[in-house]
C-alpha positions as CSV (number, residue, x, y, z in Angstrom):
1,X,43.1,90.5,-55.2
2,X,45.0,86.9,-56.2
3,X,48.0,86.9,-54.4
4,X,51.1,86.6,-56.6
5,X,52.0,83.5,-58.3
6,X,49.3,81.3,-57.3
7,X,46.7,79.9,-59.2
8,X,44.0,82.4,-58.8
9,X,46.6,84.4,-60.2
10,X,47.0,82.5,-63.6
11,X,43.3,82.8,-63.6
12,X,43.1,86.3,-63.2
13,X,46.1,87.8,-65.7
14,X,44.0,85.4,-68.2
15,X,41.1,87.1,-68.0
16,X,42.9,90.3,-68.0
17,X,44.5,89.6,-71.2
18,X,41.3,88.1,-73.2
19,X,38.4,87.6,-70.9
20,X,36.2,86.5,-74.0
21,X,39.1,83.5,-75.0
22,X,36.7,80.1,-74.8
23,X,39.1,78.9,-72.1
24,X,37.6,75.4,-71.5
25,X,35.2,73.6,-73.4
26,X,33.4,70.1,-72.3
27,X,32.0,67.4,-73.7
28,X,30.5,64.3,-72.8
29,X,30.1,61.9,-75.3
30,X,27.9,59.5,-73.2
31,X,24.9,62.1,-73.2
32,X,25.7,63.9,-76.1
33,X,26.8,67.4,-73.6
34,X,28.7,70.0,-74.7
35,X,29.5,73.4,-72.4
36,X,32.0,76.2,-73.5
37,X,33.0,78.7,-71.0
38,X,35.2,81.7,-71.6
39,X,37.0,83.5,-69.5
40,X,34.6,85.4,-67.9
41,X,32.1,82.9,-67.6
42,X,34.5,80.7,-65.6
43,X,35.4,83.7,-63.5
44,X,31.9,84.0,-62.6
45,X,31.3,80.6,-62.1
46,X,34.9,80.9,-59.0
47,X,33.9,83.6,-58.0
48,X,30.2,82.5,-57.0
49,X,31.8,79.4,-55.5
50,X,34.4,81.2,-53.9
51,X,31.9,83.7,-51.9
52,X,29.9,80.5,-51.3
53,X,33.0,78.8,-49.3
54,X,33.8,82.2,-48.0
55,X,30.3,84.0,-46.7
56,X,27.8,80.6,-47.0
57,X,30.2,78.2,-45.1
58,X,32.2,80.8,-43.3
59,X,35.7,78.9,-44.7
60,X,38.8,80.5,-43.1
61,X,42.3,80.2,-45.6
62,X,43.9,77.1,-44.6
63,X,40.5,75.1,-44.4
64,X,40.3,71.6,-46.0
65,X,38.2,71.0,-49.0
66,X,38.0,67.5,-50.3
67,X,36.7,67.9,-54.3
68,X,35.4,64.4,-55.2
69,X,34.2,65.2,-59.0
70,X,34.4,63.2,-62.2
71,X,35.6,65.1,-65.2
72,X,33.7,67.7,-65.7
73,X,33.7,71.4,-66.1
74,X,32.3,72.3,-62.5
75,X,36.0,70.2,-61.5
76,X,37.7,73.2,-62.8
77,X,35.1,75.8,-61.0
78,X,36.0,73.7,-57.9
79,X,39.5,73.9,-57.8
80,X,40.0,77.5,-58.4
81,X,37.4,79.1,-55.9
82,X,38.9,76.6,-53.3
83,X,42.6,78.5,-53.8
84,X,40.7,82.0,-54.2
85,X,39.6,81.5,-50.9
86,X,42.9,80.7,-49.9
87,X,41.8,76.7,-49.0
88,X,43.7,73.6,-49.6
89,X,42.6,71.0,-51.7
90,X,42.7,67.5,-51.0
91,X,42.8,64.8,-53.7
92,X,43.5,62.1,-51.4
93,X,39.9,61.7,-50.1
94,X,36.9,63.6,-48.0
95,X,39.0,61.8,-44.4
96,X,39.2,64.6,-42.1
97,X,38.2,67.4,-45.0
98,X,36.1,70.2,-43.5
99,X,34.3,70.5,-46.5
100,X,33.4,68.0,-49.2
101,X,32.0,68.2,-52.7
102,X,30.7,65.3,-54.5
103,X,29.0,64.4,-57.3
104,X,26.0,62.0,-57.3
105,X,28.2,58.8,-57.6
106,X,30.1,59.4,-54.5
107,X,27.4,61.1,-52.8
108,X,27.6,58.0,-50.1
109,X,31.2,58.1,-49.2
110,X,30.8,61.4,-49.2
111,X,28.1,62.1,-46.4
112,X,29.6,59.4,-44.5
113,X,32.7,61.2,-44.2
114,X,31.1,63.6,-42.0
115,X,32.9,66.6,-43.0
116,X,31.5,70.2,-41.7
117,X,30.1,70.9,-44.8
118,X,28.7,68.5,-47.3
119,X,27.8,70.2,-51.2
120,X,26.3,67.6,-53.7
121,X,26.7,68.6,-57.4
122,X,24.1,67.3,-59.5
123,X,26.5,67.2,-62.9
124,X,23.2,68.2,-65.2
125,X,23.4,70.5,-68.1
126,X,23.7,74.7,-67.3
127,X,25.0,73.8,-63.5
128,X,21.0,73.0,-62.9
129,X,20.3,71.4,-59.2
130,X,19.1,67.8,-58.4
131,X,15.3,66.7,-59.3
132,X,15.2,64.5,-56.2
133,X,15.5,65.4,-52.3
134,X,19.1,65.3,-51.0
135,X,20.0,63.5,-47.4
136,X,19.7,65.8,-44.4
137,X,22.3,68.0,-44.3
138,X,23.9,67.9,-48.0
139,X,23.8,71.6,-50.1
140,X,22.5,71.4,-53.2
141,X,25.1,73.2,-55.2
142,X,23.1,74.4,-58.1
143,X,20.4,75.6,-55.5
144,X,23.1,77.5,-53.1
145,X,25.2,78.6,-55.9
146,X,22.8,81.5,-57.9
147,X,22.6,84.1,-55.1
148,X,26.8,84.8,-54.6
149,X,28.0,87.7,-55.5
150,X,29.7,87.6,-59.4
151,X,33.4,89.0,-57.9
152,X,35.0,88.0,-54.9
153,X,37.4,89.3,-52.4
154,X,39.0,87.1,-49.5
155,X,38.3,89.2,-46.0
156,X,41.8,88.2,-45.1
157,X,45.1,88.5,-46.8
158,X,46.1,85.0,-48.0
159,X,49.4,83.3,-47.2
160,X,51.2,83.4,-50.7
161,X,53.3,79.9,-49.2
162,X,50.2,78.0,-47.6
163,X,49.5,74.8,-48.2
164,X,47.3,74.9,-52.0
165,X,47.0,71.0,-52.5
166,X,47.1,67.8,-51.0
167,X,48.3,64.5,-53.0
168,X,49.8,61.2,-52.3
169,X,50.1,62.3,-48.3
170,X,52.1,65.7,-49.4
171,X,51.0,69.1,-49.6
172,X,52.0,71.7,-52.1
173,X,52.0,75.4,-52.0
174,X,50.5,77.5,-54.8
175,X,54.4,79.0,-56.4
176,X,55.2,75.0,-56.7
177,X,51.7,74.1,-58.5
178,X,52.4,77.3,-60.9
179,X,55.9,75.6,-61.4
180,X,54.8,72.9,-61.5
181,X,52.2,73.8,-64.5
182,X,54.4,75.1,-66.4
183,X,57.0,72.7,-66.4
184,X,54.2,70.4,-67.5
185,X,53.5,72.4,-70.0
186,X,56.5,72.3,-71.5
187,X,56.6,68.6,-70.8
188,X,53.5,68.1,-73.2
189,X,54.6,70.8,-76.1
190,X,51.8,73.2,-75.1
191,X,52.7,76.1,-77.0
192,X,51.7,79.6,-75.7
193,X,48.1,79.8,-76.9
194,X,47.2,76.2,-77.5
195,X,44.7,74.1,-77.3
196,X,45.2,70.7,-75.2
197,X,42.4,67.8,-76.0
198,X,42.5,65.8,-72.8
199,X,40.2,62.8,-71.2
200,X,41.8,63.4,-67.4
201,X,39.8,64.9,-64.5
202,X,40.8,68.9,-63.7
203,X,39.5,68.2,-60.3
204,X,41.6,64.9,-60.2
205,X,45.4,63.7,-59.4
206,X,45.5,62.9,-63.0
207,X,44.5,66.3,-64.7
208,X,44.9,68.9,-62.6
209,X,47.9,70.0,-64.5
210,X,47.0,68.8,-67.6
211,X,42.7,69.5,-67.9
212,X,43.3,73.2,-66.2
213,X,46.7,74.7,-64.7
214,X,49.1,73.9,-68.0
215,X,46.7,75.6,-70.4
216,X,46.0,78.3,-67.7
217,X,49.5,78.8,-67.4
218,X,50.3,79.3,-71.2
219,X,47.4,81.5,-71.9
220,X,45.6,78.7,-74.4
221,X,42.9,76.9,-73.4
222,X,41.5,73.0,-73.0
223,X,38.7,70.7,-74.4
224,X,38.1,68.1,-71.6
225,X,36.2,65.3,-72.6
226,X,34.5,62.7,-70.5
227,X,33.1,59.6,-71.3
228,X,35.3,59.9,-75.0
229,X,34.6,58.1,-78.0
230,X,37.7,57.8,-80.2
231,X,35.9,57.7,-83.4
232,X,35.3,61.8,-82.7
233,X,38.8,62.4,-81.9
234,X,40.3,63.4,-85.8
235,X,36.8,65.1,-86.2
236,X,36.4,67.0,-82.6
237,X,41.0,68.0,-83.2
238,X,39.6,70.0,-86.5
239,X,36.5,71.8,-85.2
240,X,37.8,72.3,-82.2
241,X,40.9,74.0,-83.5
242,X,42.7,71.8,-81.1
243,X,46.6,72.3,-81.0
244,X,48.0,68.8,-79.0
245,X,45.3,65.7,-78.1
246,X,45.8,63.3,-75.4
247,X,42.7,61.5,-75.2
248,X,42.6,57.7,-74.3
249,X,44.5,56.2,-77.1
250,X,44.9,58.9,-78.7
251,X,48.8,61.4,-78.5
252,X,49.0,63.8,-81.1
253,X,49.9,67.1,-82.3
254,X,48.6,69.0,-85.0
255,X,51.4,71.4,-86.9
């Protein structure tokens, strides 16, 4: 069970309360890409990860997971098994992480990093693994992934004060990043129930808040948009029923 007001948490009275709400919804307007995933789906999608971390790389709470991820939707997947499973994430690089994710651009850094654990995301369509051989060592995330259980329980009781994040040299417990998301939340004008357009990186020090723990914390939900053309923003606002954008240029809120 999440422990109290952490993010798992806001995650999990979410999907209580509407576990069919289209929570987060990606695009990417360089390859033409569009995922939506509801509640549920996401749940499924941290709690796979989560029993990866957990039974595949025997993580302990406390463990250091450095998520090096472009925007994208697997960013938010990321970030909330890593505090399921009671880890802290580091947004300050893979130095001295025991486990690192990557994407294919920073595949590189990442293996030289020599964490314990090294899991390469390809970033294709569906979550689907990588058409080419990986170097020695690396997990192919969308080959590991499929066989994890679809719920997850930590084997240990989590500390409701650990460390949750890592940025800028300090850490932060989960209470403070629910705080945290919320006051940001109010910061922006996210209403209860909105919808947030937003260009930043859930997995990032630029959108965590923004691309995942302020609309998780309001109930709404967020359209995260990599790569964005600003041509689609008016258009993309309407069909997407979009409440507040904040993409590139673009700062607006729809009445």
């Amino acid at each position: 069970m999440a422990i109290p007001n952490s993010p798992a948490r806001l995650l999990a009275d979410a999907l209580a309360a509407d576990p069919a709400n289209p929570f987060l919804t990606f695009y990417d307007d360089a390859t033409g890409e569009r995922v939506e995933l509801s509640l549920a789906t996401l749940d499924n999608w941290v709690a796979k990860t989560a029993n990866l971390l957990q039974d595949g790389l025997g993580t302990d709470p406390g463990d250091r997971v450095a998520i090096m991820l472009p925007p994208h939707w697997q960013g938010a997947v990321w970030m909330l098994a890593a505090w399921s499973a009671g880890l802290t994430v580091t947004l300050d690089g893979p130095a001295g992480a025991d486990v690192v994710v990557t994407g294919p651009g920073d595949l590189p850094a990442a293996v030289a990093a020599g964490g314990r654990d090294t899991i390469a995301l390809a970033l294709r369509p569906l979550g689907g693994s990588f058409t080419e051989p990986l170097p020695a060592g690396v997990l192919d995330y969308g080959v590991e992934v499929p066989g994890f259980a679809d719920h997850f329980t930590p084997y240990v009781p989590l500390d409701p004060d650990g460390p949750a994040l890592e940025l800028a040299g300090a850490t932060v417990t989960g209470p403070r990043l629910v705080e945290s998301a919320l006051g940001r939340a109010q910061e922006l004008g996210l209403a209860p129930g909105g919808r947030l357009m937003t260009d930043t990186n859930p997995a990032g020090p630029d959108g965590y808040l923004d691309a995942l723990l302020a609309p998780l914390a309001r109930r709404g939900s967020v359209v995260v948009v990599r790569n964005p053309d600003l041509d689609l923003v008016e258009r993309r606002t309407a069909a997407e029923k979009v409440t507040l954008a904040r993409l590139g240029a673009a700062d607006s809120s729809d009445s």
